[in-house]
TIZABA-164071 format. One line per 8 residues: their letters; for each residue x, y, z of C-alpha. Coordinates in steps of 0.2 Angstrom, whole numbers, always signed. Each point is the difference from the previous one (the first is absolute). Layout:
BEGIN
A) X Y Z | ...
% end
This chain:
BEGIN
XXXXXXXX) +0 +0 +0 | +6 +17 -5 | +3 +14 +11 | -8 +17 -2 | +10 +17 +1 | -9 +16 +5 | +8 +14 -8 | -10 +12 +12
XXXXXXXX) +7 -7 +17 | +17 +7 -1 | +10 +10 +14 | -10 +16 +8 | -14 -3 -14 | -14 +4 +13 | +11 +14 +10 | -11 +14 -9
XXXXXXXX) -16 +6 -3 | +1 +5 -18 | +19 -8 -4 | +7 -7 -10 | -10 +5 -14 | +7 -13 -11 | +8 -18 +2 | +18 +2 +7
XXXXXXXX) +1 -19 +2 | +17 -3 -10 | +9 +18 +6 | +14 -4 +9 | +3 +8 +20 | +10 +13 -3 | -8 +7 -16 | -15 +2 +10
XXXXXXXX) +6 +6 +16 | +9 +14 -12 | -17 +2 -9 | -10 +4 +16 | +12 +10 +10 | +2 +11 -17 | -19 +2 -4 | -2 +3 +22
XXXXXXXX) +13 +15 -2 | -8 +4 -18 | -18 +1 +9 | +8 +11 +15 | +6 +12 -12 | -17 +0 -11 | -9 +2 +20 | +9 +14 +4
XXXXXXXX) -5 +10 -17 | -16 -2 +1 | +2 +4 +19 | +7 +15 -6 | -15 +4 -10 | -11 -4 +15 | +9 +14 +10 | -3 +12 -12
XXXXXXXX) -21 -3 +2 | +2 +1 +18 | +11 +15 -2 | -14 +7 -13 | -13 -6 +14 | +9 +8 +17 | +6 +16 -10 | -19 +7 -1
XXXXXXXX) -5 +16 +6 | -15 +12 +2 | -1 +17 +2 | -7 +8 +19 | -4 +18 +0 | +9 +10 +16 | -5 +18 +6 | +12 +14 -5
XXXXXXXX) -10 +18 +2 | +15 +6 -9 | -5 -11 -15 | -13 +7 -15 | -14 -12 +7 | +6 -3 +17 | +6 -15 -2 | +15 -10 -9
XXXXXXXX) -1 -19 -8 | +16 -8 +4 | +0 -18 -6 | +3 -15 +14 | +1 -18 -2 | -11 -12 +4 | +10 -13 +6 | +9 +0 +15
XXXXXXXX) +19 -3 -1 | +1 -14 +14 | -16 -6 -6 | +8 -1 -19 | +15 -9 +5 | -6 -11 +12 | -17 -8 -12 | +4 +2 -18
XXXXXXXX) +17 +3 +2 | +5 -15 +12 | -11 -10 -11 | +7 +5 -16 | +19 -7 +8 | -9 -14 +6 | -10 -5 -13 | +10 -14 -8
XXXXXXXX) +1 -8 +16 | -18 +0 +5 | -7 -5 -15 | +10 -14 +1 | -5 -7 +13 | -19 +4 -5 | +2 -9 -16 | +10 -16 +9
XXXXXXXX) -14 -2 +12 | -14 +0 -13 | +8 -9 -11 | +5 -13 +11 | -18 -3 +5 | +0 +10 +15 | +14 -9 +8 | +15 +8 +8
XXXXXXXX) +16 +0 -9 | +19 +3 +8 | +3 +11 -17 | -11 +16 +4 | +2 +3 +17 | +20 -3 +0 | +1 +11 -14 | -8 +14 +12
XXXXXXXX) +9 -5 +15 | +18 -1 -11 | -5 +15 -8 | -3 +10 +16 | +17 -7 +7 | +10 +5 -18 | -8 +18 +2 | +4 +4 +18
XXXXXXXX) +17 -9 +3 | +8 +2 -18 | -9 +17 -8 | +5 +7 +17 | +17 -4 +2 | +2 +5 -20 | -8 +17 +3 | +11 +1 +18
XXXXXXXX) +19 -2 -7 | -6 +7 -20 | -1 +18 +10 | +18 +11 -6 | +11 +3 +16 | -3 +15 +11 | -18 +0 -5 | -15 -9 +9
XXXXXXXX) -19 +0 -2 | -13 -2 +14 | -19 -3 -2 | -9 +15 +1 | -18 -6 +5 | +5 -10 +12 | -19 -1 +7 | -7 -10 -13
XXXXXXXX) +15 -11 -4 | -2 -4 +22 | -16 -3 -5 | +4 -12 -14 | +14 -9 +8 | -15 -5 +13 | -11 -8 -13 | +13 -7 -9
XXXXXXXX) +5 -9 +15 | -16 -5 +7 | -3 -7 -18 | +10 -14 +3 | -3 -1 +18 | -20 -2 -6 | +8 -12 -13 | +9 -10 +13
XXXXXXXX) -17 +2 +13 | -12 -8 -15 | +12 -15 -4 | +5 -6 +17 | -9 +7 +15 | -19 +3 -5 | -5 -14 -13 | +15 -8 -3
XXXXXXXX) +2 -7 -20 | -16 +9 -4 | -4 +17 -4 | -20 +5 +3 | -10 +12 -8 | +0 +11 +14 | +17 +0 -2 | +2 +6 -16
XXXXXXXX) -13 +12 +2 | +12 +7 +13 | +17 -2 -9 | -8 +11 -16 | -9 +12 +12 | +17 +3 +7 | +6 +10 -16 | -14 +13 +0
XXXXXXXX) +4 +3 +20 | +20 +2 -7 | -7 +14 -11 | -12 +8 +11 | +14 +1 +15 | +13 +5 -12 | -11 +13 -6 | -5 +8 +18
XXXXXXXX) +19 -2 +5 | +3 +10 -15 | -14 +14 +2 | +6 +2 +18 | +17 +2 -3 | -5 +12 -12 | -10 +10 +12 | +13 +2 +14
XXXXXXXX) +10 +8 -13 | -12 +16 -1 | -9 -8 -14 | +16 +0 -11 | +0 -8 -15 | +18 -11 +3 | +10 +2 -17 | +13 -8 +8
XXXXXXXX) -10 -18 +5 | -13 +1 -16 | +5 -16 -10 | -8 +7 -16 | -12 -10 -7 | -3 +11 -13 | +13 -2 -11 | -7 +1 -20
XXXXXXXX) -5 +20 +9 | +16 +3 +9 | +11 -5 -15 | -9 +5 -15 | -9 +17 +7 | +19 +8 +5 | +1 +10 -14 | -18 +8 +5
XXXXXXXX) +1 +5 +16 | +9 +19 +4 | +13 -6 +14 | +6 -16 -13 | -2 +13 -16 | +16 +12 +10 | +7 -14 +4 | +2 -6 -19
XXXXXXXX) +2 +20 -5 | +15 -2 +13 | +7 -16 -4 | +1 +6 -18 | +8 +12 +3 | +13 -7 +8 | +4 -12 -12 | -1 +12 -15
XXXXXXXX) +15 +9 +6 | +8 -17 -7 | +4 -4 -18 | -9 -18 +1 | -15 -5 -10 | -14 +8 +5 | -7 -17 -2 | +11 -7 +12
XXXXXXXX) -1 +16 +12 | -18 -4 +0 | +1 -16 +4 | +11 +2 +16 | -13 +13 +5 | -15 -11 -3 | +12 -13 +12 | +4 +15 +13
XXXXXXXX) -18 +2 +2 | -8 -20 -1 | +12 -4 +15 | -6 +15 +10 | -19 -8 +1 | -3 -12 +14 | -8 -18 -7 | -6 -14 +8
XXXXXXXX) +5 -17 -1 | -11 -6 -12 | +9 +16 -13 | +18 -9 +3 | -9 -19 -3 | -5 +7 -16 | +14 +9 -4 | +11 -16 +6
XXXXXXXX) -11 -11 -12 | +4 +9 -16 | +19 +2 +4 | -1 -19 +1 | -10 -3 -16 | +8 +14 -10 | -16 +11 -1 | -4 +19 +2
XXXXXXXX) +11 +5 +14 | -10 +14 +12 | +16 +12 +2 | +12 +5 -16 | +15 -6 +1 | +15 +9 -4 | +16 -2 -14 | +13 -5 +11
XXXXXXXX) +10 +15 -12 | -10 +13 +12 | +3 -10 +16 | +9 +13 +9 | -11 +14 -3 | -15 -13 +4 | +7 -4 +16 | +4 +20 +4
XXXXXXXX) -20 +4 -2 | -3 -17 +9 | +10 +5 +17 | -8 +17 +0 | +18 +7 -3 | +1 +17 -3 | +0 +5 -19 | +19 +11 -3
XXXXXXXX) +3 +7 -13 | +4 -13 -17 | +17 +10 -3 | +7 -6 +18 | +1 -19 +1 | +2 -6 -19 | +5 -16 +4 | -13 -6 +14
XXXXXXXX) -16 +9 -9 | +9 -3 -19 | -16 -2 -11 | +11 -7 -13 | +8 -17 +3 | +19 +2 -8 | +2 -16 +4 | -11 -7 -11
XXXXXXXX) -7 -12 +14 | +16 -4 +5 | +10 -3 -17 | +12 +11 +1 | +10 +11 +12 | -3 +16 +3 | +16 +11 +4 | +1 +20 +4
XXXXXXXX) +7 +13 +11 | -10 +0 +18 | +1 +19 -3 | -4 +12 -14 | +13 +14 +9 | +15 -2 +14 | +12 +15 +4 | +18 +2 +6
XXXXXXXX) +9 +10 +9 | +17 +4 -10 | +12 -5 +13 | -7 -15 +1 | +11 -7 -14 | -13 -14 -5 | -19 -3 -2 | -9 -16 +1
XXXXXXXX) -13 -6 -10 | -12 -13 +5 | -7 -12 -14 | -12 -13 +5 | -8 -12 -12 | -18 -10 +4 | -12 -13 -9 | +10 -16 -9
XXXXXXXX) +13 -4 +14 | +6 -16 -6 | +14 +3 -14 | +14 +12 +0 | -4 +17 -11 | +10 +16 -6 | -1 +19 -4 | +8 +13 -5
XXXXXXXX) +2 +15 +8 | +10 +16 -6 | +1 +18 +7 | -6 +15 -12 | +5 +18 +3 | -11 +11 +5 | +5 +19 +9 | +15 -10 +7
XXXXXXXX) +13 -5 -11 | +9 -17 -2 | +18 -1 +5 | +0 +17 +6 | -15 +0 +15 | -1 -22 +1 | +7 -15 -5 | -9 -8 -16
XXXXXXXX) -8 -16 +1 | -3 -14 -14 | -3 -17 +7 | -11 -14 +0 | -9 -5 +16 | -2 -19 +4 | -14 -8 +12 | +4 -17 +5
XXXXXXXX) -17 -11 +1 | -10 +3 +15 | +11 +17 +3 | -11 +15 +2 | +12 +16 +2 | +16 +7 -6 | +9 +16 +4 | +10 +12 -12
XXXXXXXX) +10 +10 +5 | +7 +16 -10 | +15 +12 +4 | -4 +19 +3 | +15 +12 -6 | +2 +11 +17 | +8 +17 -5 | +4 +18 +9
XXXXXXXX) -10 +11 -13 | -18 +5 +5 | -13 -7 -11 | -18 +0 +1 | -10 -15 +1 | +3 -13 -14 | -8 -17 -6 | +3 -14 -12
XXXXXXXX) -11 -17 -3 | +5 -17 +3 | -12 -11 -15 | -2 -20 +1 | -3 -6 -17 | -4 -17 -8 | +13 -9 -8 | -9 -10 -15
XXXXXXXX) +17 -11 -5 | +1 -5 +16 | -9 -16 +4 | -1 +3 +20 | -13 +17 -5 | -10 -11 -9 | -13 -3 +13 | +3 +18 +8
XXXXXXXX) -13 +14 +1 | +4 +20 +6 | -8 +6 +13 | -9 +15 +0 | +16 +9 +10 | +14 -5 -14 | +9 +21 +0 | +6 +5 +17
XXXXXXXX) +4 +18 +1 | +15 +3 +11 | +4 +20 +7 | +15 +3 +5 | -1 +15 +16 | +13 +13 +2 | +3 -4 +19 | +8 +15 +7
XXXXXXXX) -18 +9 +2 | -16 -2 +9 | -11 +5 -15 | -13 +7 -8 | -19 -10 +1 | -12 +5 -11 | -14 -12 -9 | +3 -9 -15
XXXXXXXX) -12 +7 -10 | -9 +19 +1 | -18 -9 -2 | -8 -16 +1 | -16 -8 -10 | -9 -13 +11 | -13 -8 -7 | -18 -2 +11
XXXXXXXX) +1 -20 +1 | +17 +0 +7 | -1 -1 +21 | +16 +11 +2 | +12 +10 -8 | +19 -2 +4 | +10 +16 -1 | +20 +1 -2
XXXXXXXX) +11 +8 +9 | +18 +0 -6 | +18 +6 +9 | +11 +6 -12 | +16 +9 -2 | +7 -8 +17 | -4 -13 +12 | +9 +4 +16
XXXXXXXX) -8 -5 +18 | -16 +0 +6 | -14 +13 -7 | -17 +2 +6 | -14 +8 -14 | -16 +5 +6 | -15 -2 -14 | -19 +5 +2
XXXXXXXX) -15 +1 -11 | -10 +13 -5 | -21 +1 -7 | -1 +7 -18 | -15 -4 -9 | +0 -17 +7 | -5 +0 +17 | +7 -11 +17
XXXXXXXX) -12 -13 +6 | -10 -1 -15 | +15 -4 -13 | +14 -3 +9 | +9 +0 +16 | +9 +14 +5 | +15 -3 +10 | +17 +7 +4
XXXXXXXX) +16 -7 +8 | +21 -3 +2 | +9 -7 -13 | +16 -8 +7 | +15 -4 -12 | +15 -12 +9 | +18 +5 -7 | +0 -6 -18
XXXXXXXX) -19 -1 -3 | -7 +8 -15 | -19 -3 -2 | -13 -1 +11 | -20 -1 -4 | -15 +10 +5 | -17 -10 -2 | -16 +10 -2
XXXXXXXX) -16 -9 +2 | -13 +2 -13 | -18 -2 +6 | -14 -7 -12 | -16 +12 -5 | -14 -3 -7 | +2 +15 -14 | +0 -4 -18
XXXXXXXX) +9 +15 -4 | +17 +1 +11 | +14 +11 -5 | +7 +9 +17 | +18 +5 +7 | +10 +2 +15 | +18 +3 +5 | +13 -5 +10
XXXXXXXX) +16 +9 +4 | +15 -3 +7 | +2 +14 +17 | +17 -2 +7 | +16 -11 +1 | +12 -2 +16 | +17 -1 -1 | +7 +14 -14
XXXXXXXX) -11 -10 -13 | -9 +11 -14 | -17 -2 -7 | +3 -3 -19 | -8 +8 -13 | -15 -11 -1 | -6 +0 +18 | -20 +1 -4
XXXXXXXX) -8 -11 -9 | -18 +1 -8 | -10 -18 +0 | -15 -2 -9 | -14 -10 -1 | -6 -5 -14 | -17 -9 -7 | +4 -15 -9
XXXXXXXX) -15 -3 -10 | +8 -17 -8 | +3 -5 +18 | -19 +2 +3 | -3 -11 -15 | +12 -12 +7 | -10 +0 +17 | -18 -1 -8
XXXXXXXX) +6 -15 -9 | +7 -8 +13 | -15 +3 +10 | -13 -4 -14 | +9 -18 -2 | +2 -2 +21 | -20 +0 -1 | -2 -14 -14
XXXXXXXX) +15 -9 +8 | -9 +0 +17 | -18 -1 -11 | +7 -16 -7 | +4 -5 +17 | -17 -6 +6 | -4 -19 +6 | -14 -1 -12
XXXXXXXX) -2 -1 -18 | -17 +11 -6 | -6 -11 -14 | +5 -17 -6 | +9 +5 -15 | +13 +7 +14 | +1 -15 +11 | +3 -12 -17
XXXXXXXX) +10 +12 -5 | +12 +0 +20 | -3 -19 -3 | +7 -3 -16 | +16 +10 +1 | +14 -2 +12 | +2 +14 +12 | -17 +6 -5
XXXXXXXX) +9 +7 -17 | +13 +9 +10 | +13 -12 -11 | +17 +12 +1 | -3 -2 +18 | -2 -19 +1 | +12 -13 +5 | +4 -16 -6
XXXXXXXX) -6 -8 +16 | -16 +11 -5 | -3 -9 -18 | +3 -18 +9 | -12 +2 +12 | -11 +10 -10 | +0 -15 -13 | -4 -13 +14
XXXXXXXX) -15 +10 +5 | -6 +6 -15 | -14 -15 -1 | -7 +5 +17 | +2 +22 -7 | -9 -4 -12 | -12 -12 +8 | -6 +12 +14
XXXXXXXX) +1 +15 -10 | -19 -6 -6 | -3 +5 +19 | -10 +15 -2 | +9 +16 +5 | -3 +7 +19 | -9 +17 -9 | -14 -10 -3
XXXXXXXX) -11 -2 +14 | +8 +7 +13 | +14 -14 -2 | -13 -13 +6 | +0 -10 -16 | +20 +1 +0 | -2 -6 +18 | -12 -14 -3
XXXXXXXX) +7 -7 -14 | +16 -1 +5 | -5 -8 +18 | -7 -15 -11 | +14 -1 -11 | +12 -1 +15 | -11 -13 +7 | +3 -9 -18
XXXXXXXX) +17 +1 +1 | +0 -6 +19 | -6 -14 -5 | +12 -6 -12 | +15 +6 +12 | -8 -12 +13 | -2 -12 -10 | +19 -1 -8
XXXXXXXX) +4 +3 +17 | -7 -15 +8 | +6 -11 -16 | +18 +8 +2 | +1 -3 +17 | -5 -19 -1 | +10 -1 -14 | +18 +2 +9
XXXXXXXX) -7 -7 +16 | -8 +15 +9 | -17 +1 +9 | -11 +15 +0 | +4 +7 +14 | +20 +0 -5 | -5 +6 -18 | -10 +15 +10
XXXXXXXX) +11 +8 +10 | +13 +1 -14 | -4 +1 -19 | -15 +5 +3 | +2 +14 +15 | +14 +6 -9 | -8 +1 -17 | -15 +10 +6
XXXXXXXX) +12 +10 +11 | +13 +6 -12 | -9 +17 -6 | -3 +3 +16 | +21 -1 +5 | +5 +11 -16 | -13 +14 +6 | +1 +0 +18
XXXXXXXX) +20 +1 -4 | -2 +14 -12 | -14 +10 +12 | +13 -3 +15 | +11 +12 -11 | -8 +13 -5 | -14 +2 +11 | +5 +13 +15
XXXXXXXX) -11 -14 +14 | -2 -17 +1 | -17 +0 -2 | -1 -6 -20 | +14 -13 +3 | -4 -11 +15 | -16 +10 +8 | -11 -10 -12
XXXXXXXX) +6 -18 +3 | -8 -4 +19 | -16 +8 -8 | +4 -12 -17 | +3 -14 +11 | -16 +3 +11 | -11 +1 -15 | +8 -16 -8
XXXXXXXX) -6 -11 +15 | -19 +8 +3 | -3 +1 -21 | +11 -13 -6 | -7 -14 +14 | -15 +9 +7 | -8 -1 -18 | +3 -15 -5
XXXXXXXX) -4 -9 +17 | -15 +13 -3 | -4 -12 -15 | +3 -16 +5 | -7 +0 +15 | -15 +6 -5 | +0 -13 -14 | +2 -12 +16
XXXXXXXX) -12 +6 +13 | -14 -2 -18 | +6 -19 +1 | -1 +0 +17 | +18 -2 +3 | +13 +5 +8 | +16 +9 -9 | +13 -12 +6
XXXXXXXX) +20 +12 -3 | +12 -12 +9 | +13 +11 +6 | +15 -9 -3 | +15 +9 -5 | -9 +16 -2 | -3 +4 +16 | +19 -5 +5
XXXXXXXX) +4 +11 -15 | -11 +15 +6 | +6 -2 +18 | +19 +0 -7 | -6 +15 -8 | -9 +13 +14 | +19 -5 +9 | +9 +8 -14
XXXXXXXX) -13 +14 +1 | +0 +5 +16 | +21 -1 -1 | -3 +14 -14 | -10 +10 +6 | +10 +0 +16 | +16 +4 -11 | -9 +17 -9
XXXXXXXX) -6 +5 +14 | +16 -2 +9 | +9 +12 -15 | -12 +12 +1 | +3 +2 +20 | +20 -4 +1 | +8 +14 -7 | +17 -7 +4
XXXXXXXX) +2 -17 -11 | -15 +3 -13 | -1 +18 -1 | -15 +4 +4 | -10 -6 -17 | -10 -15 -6 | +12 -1 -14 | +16 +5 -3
XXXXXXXX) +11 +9 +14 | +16 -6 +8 | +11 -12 -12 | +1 -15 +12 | -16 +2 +6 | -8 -1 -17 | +8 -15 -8 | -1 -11 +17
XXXXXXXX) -18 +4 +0 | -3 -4 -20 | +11 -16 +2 | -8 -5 +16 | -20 +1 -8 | +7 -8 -14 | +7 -15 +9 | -17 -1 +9
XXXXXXXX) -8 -4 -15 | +12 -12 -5 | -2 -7 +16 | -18 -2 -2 | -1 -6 -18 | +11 -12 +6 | -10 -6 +15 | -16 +0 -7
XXXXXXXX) +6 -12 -13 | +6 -12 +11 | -16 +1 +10 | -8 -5 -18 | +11 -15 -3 | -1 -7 +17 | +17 +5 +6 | -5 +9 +13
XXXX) -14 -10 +16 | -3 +15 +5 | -21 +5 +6 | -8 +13 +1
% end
């Protein structure tokens, strides 16, 4: 008699609900384990675009507002309409919010439970549990040691996260109270009636913690605790509002005293301002989400050829004059990126006293350090005569590799016969037949002008110039002053400033003071502050004049000068186009796309069609995710119906794709010897988790509070038990009770698993509060502070959670006898 083969019973063919989908009867182990853990990562990446999406309709949703009429008697009607949300912020955060971070795992454990005929499974509650232990030991120790040194950031509403701390903790107490002391292995309906009512009663608390702490602060809207929920306003209204409006006239005009494209210019403006704006968390999951998947990003990003200037207006420095530092604020990248070496005089001038018998020229070289390169450099009569007044020079200067300076030095002729000040040029010049100039550029400082000063005098100062031209956009004007004819001892010049037509206080600052020359010295520099105005118009004068000098010295022929301040209509272009494209940058800035020809349009191309700024990292992800872009782009946009279509839609398609990721899941984990529970608390946990590690790690950073990085993961991790098990023991046991049974949940290693957890918990919450009160090893913050203190605390958490994944699994493979 023959023997029958069944190509359907085959290893982990009934692990899933809906998989496999075909028969993978003669795959091989390991081309299936491969399969499923690539498709489980691929359907993590496709969860968290379309989570992406449902952010943006609870955005839509939370970022509503009316208008509510207020009595002014000095207003036409009597009144004013100022425009208020609806939502509450604490309310915002803690319901839609919290669920839209959590929805992956709730829905997951709703969608194992009914599909699983109501029965309980290890795959959807370890999934919250291990999620909820991923967020607070490993997001938390991230956002702790990811803070730069010297800096910290502390939780600002410190109210409503105490209040969330409690709920999250009693979440799992509850948890532990349901499945071991009041009906052990069964939940009843009573019970889950409790464990979902419990989320409302988070809300309502948080929001009567929030209203009162509000109150005892005089009714003061708290700027500095506001999480922001609405974002698509905050970020795409900036151009409309008048204080944002100066503060792009400002920025604009700041940058346009810089010969960069004005494209550019606008860009770092449109940055300057985006970074200023306070977002919530669910802001840097979305934004988190599209750096991964190469989409839209949500703040510009800037050409790494303007990266100093980017990083000036990013530090708040102030803006000096371009002319001053042109090698830190260079707009022009001589280097090439890099490619060559750039080599010039650190000075455009140097004077010498002529007993000195020498002068030194210093000549430093940056950009391509790694090869040795040459110049030439030769000396060029100017008043000062070669031979006769210096020492001629004709030589070739050599920079080993990685050698950055060199000094020249050049003889000065020192006779008895009085002569007036004189000068001659050193020049660097490029040597084309020589091979070791073929990588080298010239620096913008390639002549140095070198006076030689009659040293038996103390001198005559007057300005360099009888009258100076200053154009409106520049911030100040530098005037000066030169010693000639001598040098001798120490001279002290007196200097004020006197009102013409232009006035003190309204456009410039008047100011007088002491010029002090050392022995030798020959320049010095008066800086006159220019003040911006509002007139179109602007063509005003004032004067400053040298009053007396100490020490026998003379006041030279030139010892007023005239500045004038001029209108610069092409710099008001400049700064109306700068402005004009800050606007559309910051325009284009907004979470949402208006119409679907938009949102296809963000899905279909990397970067959202901002391809000069994409990456190749960019394309490769954007290639892998293009299928789910696409896919969820048929999601109707959050402008049409208040954002609840965007938010129902995408809720089921997460549950969709829930489904499948629990399914490959369960499947992968069976394949290389897992159970659920194992296959939980990792791959899975830290799938749905990711997202949330990126943004909590980006908001850590540029948030000034702590609030949007780690304020929002008790309350996540409170919502996660009463939603993501309330409502689904909600379901079943009401399917139950209608049979007239009883939901049997045999605790097992979840409720090992859940006590292992509230330990960690209570270790953490123990350790913030502890560097929020110890000034001494923590530094007084929630994150960041005192070096040590920071990393032993990150390490710490994160060996916790080590420590518990590891437990929890031994628990679940009978390692550990231990009984709750």
């Amino acid at each position: 008699m023959s023997s029958t083969i069944d190509l359907d019973d085959y290893t982990c063919a009934d692990k899933g609900l809906f998989l496999p989908i075909i028969n993978e009867y003669t795959w091989s182990l390991g081309i299936r384990i491969f399969l499923y853990l690539l498709g489980m990562i691929w359907c993590f990446l496709g969860i968290a675009i379309v989570a992406d999406m449902f952010m943006l309709g609870i955005e839509k949703i939370t970022s509503k507002t009316r208008m509510i009429k207020i009595s002014n008697p000095k207003a036409k009607n009597g009144y004013e309409e100022i425009e208020v949300k609806v939502w509450n912020d604490t309310v915002a955060n803690l319901s839609l919010m919290a669920f839209g971070t959590s929805a992956p795992e709730i829905l997951l454990n709703v969608v194992v439970v009914c599909g699983s005929g109501f029965k309980p499974s290890d795959l959807g509650p370890a999934t919250i549990v291990g999620s909820a232990a991923f967020n607070l030991l490993v997001i938390t120790a991230i956002c702790i040691c990811s803070i730069p040194m010297g800096e910290s950031r502390k939780l600002a509403n410190i109210r409503v996260y105490s209040v969330t701390t409690f709920f999250s903790l009693f979440a799992y107490v509850w948890l532990i109270l349901v499945l071991l002391v009041i009906t052990p292995d069964v939940v009843d309906l009573w019970e889950a009636i409790v464990t979902f009512l419990l989320f409302p009663v988070l809300i309502v608390t948080s929001f009567f913690t929030d209203k009162l702490y509000c109150c005892r602060r005089s009714n003061k809207t708290s700027s500095e605790v506001e999480i922001g929920i609405d974002i698509d306003n905050n970020v795409g209204k900036t151009g409309a509002s008048r204080d944002d409006t100066v503060d792009i006239i400002h920025l604009a005009k700041e940058l346009g005293k810089y010969k960069i494209p004005e494209e550019e210019a606008a860009k770092i403006a449109a940055n300057k301002l985006s970074q200023n704006i306070s977002h919530n968390s669910g802001w840097y999951r979305i934004q988190a989400t599209r750096k991964i998947t190469g989409g839209q990003r949500l703040v510009p990003k800037v050409k790494s050829t303007f990266k100093d200037l980017y990083l000036n207006v990013m530090t708040k420095q102030s803006f000096g004059s371009p002319e001053k530092d042109t090698t830190s604020l260079s707009c022009v990248d001589l280097s090439e990126n890099g490619r060559k070496a750039v080599v010039e005089f650190t000075s455009a001038s140097c004077a010498v006293l002529e007993n000195e018998g020498k002068v030194r020229l210093e000549i430093r070289r940056y950009g391509r350090l790694d090869l040795p390169v040459a110049v030439k450099l030769e000396t060029i009569d100017g008043t000062a005569e070669a031979v006769s007044d210096y020492v001629p020079v004709k030589t070739v200067v050599k920079f080993d590799a990685n050698e950055t300076s060199k000094d020249i030095n050049i003889e000065i002729v020192d006779d008895d016969i009085w002569e007036p000040d004189e000068f001659f040029f050193a020049k660097l010049f490029i040597d084309h037949d020589d091979e070791r100039s073929k990588h080298v550029a010239l620096g913008s400082t390639s002549i140095n002008q070198i006076t030689i000063i009659n040293d038996d005098e103390p001198g005559t100062f007057e300005f360099s110039k009888p009258s100076y031209v200053v154009r409106e956009g520049n911030e100040k004007v530098q005037l000066f002053v030169k010693r000639i004819n001598g040098a001798d001892g120490l001279v002290k010049v007196n200097w004020q400033t006197k009102d013409m037509s232009a006035k003190s206080g309204k456009d410039y600052i008047s100011g007088e003071g002491t010029l002090e020359f050392q022995h030798g010295e020959t320049q010095k520099t008066i800086e006159i502050t220019i003040l911006d105005t509002d007139e179109d118009e602007r063509d005003c004068s004032y004067s400053v004049e040298l009053t007396t000098a100490a020490s026998g010295a003379k006041i030279g022929k030139i010892g007023k000068t005239i500045v004038t301040i001029v209108n610069d209509e092409e710099f008001h272009d400049i700064v109306t186009r700068i402005a004009a494209q800050t606007k559309q940058n910051l325009d284009s800035l907004k979470l949402e796309s208006s119409t679907w020809k938009e949102q296809f349009h963000n899905a279909m191309n990397v970067n959202g069609g901002d391809i000069e700024n994409a990456t190749n990292m960019d394309y490769a992800m954007h290639f892998v995710s293009f299928f789910w872009k696409v896919l969820f782009a048929f999601i109707p946009p959050p402008s049409y119906c208040g954002g609840w279509l965007t938010f129902s839609l995408s809720l089921a398609m997460i549950g969709v794709l829930t489904t499948i990721v629990g399914d490959l899941a369960s499947i992968f984990g069976c394949l290389i010897g897992l159970n659920d529970l194992i296959t939980a608390i990792t791959f899975v946990a830290l799938g749905t988790s990711m997202p949330d590690t990126f943004a909590s790690r980006q908001a850590a950073l540029q948030e000034k509070f702590a609030d949007s990085s780690i304020g929002n993961i008790n309350g996540s991790n409170a919502v996660n038990v009463f939603l993501g098990l309330g409502l689904p023991w909600l379901i079943a046991t009401i399917y139950w009770e209608a049979k007239g049974e009883a939901f049997e949940y045999p605790s097992g290693s979840l409720a090992f698993s859940v006590v292992l957890y509230l330990s960690t918990a209570v270790f953490t919450i123990i350790l913030l509060l502890s560097r929020r009160r110890i000034h001494s090893w923590f530094g007084g913050a929630e994150l960041g502070g005192k070096v040590v203190g920071k990393w032993v605390s990150a390490a710490s958490l994160i060996l916790l959670w080590i420590f518990y994944v590891v437990m929890s699994s031994l628990k679940s493979v009978g390692k550990i006898n231990a009984s709750i």
